[in-house]
VOLUMMAR-659959 format. One record per residue (C-alpha): chain; z, y negated, x. Coordinates in steps of 0.25 Angstrom, whole numbers, plus 2048, in hexadecimal, padded with zeros to 3 digits. Each point is the difference from the previous one (the first is absolute). Example, Ala and Ser with C-alpha at 12.3 -4.5 7.8 and 13.67 -1.06 7.14 Angstrom:
<rs>
<r c="A" Z="81F" Y="812" X="831"/>
<r c="A" Z="7FE" Y="7F2" X="806"/>
</rs>
This chain:
<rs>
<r c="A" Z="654" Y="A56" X="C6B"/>
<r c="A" Z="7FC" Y="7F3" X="808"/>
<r c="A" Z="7F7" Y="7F6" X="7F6"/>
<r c="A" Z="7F2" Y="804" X="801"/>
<r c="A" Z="801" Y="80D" X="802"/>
<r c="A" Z="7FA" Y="80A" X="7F5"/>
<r c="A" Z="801" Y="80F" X="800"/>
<r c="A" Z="7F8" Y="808" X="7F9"/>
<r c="A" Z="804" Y="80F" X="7FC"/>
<r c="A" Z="7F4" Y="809" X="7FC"/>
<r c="A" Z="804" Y="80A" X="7F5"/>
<r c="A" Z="7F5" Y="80A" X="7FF"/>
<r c="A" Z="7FB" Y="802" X="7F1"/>
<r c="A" Z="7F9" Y="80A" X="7FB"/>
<r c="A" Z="7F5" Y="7FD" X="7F4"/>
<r c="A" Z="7FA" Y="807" X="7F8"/>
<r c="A" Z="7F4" Y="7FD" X="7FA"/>
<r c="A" Z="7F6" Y="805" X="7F4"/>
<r c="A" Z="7F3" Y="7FA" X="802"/>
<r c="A" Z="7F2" Y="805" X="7F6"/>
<r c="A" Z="7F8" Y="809" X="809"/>
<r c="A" Z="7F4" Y="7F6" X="800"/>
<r c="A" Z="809" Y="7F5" X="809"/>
<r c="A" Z="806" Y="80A" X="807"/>
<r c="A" Z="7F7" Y="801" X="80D"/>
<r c="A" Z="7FF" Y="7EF" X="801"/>
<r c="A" Z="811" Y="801" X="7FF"/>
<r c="A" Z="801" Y="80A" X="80C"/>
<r c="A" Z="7F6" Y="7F9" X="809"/>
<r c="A" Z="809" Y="7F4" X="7FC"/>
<r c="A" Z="80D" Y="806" X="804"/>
<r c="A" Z="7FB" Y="80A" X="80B"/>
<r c="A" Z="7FF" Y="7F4" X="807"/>
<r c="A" Z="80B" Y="7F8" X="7FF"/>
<r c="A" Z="808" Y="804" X="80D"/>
<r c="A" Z="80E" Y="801" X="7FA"/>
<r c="A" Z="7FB" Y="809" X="7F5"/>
<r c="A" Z="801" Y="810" X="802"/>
<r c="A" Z="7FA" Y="809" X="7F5"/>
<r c="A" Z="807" Y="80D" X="7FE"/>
<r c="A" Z="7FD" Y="80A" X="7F7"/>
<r c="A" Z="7F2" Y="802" X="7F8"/>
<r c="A" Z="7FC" Y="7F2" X="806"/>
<r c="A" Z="800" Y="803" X="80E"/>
<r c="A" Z="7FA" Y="80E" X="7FE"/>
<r c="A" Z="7F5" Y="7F7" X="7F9"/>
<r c="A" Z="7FE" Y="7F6" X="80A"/>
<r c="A" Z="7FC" Y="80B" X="80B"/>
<r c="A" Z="7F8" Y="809" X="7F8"/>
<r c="A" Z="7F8" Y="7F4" X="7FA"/>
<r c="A" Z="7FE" Y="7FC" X="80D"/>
<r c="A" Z="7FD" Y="80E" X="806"/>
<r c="A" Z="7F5" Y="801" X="7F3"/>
<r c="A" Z="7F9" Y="7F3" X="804"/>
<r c="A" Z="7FE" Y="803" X="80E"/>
<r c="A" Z="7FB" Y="80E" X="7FD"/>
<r c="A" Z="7F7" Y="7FA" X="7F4"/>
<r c="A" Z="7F4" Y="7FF" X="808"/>
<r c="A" Z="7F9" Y="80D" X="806"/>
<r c="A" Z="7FD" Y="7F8" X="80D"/>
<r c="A" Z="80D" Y="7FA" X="801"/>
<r c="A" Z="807" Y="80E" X="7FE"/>
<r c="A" Z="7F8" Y="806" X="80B"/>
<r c="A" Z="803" Y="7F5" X="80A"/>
<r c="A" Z="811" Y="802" X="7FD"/>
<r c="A" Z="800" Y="80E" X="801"/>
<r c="A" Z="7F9" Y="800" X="80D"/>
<r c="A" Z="808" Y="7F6" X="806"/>
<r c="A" Z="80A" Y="808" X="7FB"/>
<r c="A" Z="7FA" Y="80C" X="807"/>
<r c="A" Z="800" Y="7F9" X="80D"/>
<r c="A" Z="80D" Y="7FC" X="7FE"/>
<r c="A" Z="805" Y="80D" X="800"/>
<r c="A" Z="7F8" Y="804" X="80D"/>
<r c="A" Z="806" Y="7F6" X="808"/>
<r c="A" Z="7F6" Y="7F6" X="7FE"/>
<r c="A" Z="806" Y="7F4" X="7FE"/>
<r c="A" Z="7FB" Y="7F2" X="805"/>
<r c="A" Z="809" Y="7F3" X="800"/>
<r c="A" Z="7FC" Y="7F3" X="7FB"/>
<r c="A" Z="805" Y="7F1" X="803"/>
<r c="A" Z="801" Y="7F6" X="7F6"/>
<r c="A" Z="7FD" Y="7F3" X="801"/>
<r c="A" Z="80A" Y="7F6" X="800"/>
<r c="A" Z="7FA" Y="7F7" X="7F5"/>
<r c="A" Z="7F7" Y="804" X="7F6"/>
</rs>
């Protein structure tokens, strides 16, 4: 290995953590969005039915998903650009 030079081997880990229910939600947001975490198990099943809950919460927000859910399934689609910069 020439001077200067570091290589760094990754060993993936798995950790195991028990956390009281009351910080539970504050800890996956947390970890949900680090981008070299994936959550298995009853996390991930959490993650995407908390998030499904919170978008069908709201009567009108629930309408407005599951019609453009409906158009969806007709074929209906439209196609939007996103800007470059926010």
């Amino acid at each position: 290995m020439k001077p200067g030079y570091l290589i760094r081997t990754f060993i993936p880990m798995k950790i195991t953590l028990e956390i009281p229910d009351n910080r539970a939600d504050f800890l996956l947001e947390l970890l949900r969005s680090l981008p070299f975490v994936k959550l298995r198990g009853q996390a991930a099943k959490a993650a995407a039915q908390d998030e499904t809950a919170y978008l069908l919460s709201s009567p009108a927000n629930a309408e407005r998903l599951y019609a453009a859910l409906e158009r969806d399934r007709r074929g209906q689609r439209q196609v939007h650009e996103l800007p470059d910069t926010i």
